[in-house]
N, C-alpha and C positions, 0 to 999 in steps of 0.2 A: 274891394276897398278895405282898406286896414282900419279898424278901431279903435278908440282907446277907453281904458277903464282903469278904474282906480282898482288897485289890488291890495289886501289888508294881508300880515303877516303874525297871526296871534300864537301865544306859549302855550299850547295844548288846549285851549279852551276855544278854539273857532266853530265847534260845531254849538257850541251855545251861545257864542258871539252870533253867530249868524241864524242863530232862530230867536233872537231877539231881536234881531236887525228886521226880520221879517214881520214878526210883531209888530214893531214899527210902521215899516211901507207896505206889508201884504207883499204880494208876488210869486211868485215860483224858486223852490228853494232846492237847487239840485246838491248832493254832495257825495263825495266818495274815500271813506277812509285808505290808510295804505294797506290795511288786510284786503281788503276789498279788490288789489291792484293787480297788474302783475308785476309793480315794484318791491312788493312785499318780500320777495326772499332777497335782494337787495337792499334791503333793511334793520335795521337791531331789532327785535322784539319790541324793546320798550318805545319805538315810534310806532307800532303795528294801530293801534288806536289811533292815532292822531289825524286831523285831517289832510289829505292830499290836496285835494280843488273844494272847493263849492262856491257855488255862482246861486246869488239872488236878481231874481229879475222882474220888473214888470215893464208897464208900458212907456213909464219917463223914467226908469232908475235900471240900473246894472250893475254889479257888485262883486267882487270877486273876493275868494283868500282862500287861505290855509294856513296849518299849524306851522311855525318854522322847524324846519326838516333840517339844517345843516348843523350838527352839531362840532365840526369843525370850525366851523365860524359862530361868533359871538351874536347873540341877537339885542340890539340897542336900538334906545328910543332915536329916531331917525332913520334907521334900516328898515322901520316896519311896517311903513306904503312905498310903493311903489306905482310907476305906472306901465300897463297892461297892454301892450301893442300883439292885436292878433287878429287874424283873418286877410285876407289879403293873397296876392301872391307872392310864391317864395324870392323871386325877383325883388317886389319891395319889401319884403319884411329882411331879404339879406343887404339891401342899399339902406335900411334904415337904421339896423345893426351895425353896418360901417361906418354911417357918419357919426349917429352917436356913441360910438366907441374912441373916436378920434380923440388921444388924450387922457383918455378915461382908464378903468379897470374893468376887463371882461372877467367876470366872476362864471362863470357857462359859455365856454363857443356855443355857435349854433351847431345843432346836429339833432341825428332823426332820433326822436323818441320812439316808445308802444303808441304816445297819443296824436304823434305830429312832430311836427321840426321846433325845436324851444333854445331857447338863451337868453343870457340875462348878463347884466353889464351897469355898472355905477360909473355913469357921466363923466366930464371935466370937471362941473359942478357937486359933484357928490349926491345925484338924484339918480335912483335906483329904478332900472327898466328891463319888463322880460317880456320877452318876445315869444308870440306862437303861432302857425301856422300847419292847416291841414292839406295846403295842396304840395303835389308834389309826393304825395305817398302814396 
């Protein structure tokens, strides 16, 4: 079954946003920079720091973010939640892709990553959604 979670998008500062956040709720605070990746030589330097994923979790909360990585696109206040559709099969997570694309702008087709199958897409409504899925790999 597919999930959903709120996904934060912060300006270099998410691995301290997110161990505050923890502060807050407690929980388990996974996270992985892009040096750490194998997206890293895929990369400028100057993102090598920054974070890739990190997920806070406990028992009633889930959490997700990262540093904004697209320096080809502008990062503004509205762009920087999203929501998080992942887990599932690739079947729905590619019919979920569809419909909410209808209309809208796919900023990421889907396609297979190092970590899974990912995309991501600003609605009809201008509400920003990224998709992931590990089956199928």
């Amino acid at each position: 079954m597919t999930s959903l979670t709120p996904y934060l998008l912060f300006d270099g500062n998410c691995k301290q946003a997110m161990e505050f956040y923890q502060s807050c709720f407690g929980g388990e605070l996974t996270q992985i920079a892009v040096k750490d990746s194998p997206v890293k030589d895929s990369m400028p330097a100057f993102q090598h720091e920054k974070s890739l994923n990190a997920r806070l979790k406990n028992q009633n909360f889930d959490l997700s973010a990262s540093d904004w990585l697209r320096p080809d696109r502008p990062r503004v206040p509205g762009n920087t939640v999203c929501l998080y559709l992942s887990g599932g099969t690739q079947q729905e997570l590619t019919g979920l892709f569809a419909r909410l694309s209808e209309g809208g702008d796919v900023t990421d087709p889907l396609k297979e990553m190092f970590f899974g199958t990912y995309g991501a897409l600003n609605d009809k409504f201008g509400v920003r959604w990224m998709f992931h899925s590990n089956q199928g790999r």
